[in-house]
KOLFI-406326 format. One record per residue (C-alpha): residue number from 1; residue in three letters; x, y, z. Coordinates in steps of 0.5 Angstrom, whole numbers, plus 500, padded with zeros to 3 digits. Layout:
# KOLFI-406326
<pt><i>NUM</i><aa>ala</aa><px>X</px><py>Y</py><pz>Z</pz></pt>
...
END
This chain:
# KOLFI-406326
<pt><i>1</i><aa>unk</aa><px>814</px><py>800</py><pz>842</pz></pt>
<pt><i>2</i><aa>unk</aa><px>813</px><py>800</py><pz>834</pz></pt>
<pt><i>3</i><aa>unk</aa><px>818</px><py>802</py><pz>829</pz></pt>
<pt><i>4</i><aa>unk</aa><px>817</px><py>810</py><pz>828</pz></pt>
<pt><i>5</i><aa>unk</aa><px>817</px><py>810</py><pz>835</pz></pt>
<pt><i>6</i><aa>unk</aa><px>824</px><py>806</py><pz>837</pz></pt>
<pt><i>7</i><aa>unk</aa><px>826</px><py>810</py><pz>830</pz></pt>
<pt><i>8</i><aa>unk</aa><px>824</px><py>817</py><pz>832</pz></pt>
<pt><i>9</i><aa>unk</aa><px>829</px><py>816</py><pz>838</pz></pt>
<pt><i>10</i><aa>unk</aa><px>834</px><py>816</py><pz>833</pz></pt>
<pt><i>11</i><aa>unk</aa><px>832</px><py>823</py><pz>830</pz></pt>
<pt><i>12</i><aa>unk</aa><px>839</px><py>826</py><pz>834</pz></pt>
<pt><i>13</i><aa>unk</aa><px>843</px><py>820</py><pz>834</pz></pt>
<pt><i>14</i><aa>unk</aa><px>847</px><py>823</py><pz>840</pz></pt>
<pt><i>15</i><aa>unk</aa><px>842</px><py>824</py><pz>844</pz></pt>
<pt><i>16</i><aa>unk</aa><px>840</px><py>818</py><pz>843</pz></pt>
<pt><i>17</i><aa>unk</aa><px>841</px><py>812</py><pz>849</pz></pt>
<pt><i>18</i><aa>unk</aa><px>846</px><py>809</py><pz>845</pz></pt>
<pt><i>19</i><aa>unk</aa><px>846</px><py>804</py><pz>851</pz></pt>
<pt><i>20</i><aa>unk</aa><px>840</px><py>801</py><pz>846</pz></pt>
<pt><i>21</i><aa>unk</aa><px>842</px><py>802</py><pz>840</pz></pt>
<pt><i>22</i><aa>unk</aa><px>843</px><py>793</py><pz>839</pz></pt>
<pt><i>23</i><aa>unk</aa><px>837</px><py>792</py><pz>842</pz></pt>
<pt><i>24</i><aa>unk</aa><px>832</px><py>797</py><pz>839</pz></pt>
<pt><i>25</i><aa>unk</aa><px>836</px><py>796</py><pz>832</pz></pt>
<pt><i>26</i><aa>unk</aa><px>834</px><py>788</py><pz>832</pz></pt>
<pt><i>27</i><aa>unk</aa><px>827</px><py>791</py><pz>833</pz></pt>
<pt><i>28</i><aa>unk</aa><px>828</px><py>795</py><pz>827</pz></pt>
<pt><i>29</i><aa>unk</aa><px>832</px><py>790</py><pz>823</pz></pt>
<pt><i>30</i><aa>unk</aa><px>826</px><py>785</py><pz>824</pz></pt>
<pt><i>31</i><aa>unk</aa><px>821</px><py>791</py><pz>821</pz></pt>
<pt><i>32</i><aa>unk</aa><px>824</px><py>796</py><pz>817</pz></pt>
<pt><i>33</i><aa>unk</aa><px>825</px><py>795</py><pz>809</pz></pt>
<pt><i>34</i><aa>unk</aa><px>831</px><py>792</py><pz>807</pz></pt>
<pt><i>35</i><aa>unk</aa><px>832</px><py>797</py><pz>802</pz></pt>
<pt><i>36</i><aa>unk</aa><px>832</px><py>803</py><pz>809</pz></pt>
<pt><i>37</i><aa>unk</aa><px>836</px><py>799</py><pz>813</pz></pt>
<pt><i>38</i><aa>unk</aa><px>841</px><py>799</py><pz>807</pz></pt>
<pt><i>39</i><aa>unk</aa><px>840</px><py>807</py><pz>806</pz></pt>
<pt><i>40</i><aa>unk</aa><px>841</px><py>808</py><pz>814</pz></pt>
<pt><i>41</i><aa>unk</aa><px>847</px><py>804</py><pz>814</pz></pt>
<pt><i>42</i><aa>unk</aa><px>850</px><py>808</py><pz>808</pz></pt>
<pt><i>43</i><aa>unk</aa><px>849</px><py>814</py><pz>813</pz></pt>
<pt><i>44</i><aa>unk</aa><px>852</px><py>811</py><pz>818</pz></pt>
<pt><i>45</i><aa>unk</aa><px>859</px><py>809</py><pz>813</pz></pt>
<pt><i>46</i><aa>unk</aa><px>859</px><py>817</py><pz>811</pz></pt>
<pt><i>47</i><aa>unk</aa><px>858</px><py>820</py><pz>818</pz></pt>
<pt><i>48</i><aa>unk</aa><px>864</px><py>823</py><pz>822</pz></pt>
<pt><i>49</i><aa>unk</aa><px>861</px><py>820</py><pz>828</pz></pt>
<pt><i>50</i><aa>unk</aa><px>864</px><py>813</py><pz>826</pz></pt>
<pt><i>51</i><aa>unk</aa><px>869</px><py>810</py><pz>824</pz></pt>
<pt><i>52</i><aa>unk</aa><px>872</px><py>811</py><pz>816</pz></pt>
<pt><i>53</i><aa>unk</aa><px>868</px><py>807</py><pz>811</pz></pt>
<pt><i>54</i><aa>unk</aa><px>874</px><py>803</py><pz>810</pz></pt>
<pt><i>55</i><aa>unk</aa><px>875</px><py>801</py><pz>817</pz></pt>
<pt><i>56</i><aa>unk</aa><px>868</px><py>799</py><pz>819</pz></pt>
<pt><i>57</i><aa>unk</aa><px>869</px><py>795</py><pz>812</pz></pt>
<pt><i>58</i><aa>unk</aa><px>874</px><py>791</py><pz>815</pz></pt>
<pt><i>59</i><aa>unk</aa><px>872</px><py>790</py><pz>821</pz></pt>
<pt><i>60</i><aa>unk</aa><px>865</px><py>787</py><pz>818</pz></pt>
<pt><i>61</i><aa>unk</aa><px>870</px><py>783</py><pz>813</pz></pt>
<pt><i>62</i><aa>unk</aa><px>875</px><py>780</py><pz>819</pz></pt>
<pt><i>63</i><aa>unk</aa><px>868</px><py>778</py><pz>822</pz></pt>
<pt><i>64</i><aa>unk</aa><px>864</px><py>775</py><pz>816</pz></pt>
<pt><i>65</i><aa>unk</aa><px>863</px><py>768</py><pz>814</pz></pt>
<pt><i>66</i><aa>unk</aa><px>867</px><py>766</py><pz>807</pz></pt>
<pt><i>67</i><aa>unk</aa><px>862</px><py>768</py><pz>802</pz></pt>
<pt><i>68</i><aa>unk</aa><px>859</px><py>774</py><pz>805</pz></pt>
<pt><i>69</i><aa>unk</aa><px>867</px><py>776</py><pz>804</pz></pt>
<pt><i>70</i><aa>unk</aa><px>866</px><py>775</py><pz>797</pz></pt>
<pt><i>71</i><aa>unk</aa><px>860</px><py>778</py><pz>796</pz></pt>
<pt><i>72</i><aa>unk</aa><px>863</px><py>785</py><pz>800</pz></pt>
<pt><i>73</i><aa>unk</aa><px>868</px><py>784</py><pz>795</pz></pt>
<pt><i>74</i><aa>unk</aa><px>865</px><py>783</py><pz>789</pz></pt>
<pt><i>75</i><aa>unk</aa><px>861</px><py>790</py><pz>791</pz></pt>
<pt><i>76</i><aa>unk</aa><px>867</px><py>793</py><pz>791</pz></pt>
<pt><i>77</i><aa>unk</aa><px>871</px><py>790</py><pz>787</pz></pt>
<pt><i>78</i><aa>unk</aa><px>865</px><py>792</py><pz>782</pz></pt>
<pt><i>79</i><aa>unk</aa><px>866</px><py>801</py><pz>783</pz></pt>
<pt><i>80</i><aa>unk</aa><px>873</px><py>800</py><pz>781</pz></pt>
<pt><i>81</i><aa>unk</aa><px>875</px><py>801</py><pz>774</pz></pt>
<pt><i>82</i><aa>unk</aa><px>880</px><py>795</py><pz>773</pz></pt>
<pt><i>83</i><aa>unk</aa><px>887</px><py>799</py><pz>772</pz></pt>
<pt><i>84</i><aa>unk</aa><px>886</px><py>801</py><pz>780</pz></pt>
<pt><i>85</i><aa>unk</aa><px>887</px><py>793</py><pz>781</pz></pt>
<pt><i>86</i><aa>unk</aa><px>894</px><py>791</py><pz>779</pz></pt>
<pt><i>87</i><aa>unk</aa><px>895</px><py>796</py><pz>786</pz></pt>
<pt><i>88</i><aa>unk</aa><px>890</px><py>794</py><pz>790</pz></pt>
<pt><i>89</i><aa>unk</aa><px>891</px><py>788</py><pz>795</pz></pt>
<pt><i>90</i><aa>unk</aa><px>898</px><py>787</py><pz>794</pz></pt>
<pt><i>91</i><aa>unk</aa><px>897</px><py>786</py><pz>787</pz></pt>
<pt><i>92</i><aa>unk</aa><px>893</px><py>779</py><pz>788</pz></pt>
<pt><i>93</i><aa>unk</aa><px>886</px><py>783</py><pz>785</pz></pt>
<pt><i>94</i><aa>unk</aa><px>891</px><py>784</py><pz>780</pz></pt>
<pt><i>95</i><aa>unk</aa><px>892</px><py>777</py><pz>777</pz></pt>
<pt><i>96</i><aa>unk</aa><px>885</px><py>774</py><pz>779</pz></pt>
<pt><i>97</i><aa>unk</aa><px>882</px><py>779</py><pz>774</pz></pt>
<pt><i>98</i><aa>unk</aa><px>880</px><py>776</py><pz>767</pz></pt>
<pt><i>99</i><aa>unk</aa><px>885</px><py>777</py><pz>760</pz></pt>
<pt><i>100</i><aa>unk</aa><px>879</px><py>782</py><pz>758</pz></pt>
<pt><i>101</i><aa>unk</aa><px>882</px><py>787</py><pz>764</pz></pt>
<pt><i>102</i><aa>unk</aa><px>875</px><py>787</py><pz>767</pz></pt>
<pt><i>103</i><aa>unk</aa><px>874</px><py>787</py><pz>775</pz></pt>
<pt><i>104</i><aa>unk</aa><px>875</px><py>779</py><pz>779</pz></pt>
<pt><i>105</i><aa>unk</aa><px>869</px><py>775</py><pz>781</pz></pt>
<pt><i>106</i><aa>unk</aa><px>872</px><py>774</py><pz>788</pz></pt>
<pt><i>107</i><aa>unk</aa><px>869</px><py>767</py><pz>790</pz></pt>
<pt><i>108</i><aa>unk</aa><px>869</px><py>765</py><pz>798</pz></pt>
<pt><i>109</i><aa>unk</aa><px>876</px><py>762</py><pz>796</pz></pt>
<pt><i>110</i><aa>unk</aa><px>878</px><py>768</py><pz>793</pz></pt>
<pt><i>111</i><aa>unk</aa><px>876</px><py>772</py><pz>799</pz></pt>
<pt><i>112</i><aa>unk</aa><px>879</px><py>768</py><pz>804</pz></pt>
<pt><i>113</i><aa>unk</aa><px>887</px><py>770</py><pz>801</pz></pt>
<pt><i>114</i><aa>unk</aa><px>886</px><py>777</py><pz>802</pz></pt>
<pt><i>115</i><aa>unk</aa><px>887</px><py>780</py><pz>810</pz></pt>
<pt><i>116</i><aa>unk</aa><px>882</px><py>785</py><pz>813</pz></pt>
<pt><i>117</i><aa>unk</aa><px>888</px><py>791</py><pz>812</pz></pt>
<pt><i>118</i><aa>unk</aa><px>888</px><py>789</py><pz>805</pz></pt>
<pt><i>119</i><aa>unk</aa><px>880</px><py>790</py><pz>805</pz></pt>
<pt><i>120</i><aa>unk</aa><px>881</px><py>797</py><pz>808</pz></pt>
<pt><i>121</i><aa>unk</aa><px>886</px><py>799</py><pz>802</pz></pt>
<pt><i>122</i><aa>unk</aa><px>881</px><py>796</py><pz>798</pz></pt>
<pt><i>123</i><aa>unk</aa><px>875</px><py>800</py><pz>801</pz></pt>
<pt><i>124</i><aa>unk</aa><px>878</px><py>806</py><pz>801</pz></pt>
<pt><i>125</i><aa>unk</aa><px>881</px><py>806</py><pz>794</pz></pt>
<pt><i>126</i><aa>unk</aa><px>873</px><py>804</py><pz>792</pz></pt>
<pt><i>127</i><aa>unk</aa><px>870</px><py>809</py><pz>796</pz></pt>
<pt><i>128</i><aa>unk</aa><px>875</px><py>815</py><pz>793</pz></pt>
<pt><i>129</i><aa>unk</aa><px>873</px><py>812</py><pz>786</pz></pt>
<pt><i>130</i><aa>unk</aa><px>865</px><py>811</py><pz>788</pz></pt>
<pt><i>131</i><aa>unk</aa><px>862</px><py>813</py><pz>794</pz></pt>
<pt><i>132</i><aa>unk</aa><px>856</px><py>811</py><pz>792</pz></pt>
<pt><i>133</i><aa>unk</aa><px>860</px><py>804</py><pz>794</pz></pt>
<pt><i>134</i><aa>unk</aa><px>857</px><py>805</py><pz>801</pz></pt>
<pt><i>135</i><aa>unk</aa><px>850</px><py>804</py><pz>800</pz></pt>
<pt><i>136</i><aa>unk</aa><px>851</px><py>798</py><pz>795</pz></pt>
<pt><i>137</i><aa>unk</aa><px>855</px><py>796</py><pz>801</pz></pt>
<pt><i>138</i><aa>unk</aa><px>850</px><py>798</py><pz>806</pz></pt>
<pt><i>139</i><aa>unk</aa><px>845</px><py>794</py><pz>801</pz></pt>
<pt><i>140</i><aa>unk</aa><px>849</px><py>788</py><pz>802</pz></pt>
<pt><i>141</i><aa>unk</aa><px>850</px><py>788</py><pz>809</pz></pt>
<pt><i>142</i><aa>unk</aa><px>843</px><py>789</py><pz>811</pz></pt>
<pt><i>143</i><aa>unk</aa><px>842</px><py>782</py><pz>810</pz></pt>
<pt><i>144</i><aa>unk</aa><px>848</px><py>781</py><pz>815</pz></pt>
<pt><i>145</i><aa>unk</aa><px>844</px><py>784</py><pz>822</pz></pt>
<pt><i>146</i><aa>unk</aa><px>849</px><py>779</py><pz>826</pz></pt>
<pt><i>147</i><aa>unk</aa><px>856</px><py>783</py><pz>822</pz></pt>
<pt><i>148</i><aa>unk</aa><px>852</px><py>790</py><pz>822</pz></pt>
<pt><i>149</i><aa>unk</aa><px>852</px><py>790</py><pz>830</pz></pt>
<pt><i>150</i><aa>unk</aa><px>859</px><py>788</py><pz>830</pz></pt>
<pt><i>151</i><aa>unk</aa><px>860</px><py>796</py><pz>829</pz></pt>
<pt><i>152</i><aa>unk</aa><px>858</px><py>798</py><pz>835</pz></pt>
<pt><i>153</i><aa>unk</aa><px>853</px><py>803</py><pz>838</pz></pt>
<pt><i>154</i><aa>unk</aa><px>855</px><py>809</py><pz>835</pz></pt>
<pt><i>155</i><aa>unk</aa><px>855</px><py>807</py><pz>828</pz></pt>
<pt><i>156</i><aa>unk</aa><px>848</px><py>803</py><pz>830</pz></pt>
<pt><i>157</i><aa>unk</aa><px>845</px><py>809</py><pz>832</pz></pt>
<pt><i>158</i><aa>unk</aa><px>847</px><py>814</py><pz>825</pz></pt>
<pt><i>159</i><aa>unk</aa><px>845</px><py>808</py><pz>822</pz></pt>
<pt><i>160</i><aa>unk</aa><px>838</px><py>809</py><pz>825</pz></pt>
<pt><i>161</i><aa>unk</aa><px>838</px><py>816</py><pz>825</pz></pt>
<pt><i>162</i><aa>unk</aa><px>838</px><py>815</py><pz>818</pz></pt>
<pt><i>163</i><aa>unk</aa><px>832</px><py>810</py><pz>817</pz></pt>
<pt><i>164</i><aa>unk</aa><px>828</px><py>815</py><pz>822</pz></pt>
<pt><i>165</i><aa>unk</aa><px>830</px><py>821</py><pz>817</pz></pt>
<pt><i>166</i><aa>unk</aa><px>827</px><py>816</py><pz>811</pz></pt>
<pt><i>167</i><aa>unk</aa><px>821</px><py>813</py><pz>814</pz></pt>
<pt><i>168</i><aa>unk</aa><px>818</px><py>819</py><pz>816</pz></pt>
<pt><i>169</i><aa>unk</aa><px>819</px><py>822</py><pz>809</pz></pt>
<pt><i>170</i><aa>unk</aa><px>816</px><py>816</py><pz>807</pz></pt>
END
């Protein structure tokens, strides 16, 4: 089966088999863009059908490898105005960030001090402040396909339901 066809099942994410959705997504992950696979999964963080963005981000953070949690991090670290950091992460971002005010460049070190409900403040406070976060999140995560299956079958199928609405509109 090739990719718009794995995808077009996809095009109603509730009628889909979502009993597939971990295998089909391997299919898609293995030929879709990058860059659509990012997009879908910027869908699957705004749908009401999954969890909040804030959660599904530090669900994927508890499971990730420490420089992928830097780099989550440094993506939402990055739609933050510095003012908002001092408040954030019990006040650890805060003091991690440089004399100048600007936002921290978290390093794999850095990210292992902060706890995943820290991460969810963190990821709520970015997406009030910038919901176009969670496409830069997206982006990231989409080199990540290990940490994306972790969110489950529901959140896999918005994600393809969103790369079927773009690879046809391609």
């Amino acid at each position: 089966m090739g990719l718009m066809d794995i995808l077009q099942q996809y095009t109603n994410p509730a009628a889909a088999n979502q009993d597939r959705a971990h295998e089909d997504f391997d299919h898609v992950y293995d030929a879709a863009p990058r860059e659509v696979l990012g997009q879908g999964m910027g869908d699957a963080f705004r749908s009401d059908a999954t969890p909040p963005f804030g959660d599904m981000v530090s669900q994927m953070f508890s499971k990730s490898d420490p420089h992928q949690k830097a780099g989550l991090l440094n993506h939402l670290l990055g739609s933050l105005g510095p003012g908002l950091l001092s408040s954030l992460g019990g006040g650890i971002l805060g003091r991690m960030g440089s004399a100048k005010g600007s936002a921290p460049q978290m390093t794999p070190e850095d990210a292992e001090q902060l706890s995943p409900d820290q991460v969810r403040e963190l990821a709520q406070k970015a997406e009030q402040h910038d919901p176009s976060v969670m496409d830069r999140v997206g982006g990231f995560y989409a080199e990540h396909p290990q940490l994306l299956k972790t969110l489950g079958s529901a959140a896999l199928a918005v994600a393809l339901a969103g790369m079927s609405n773009r690879m046809r509109g391609r």
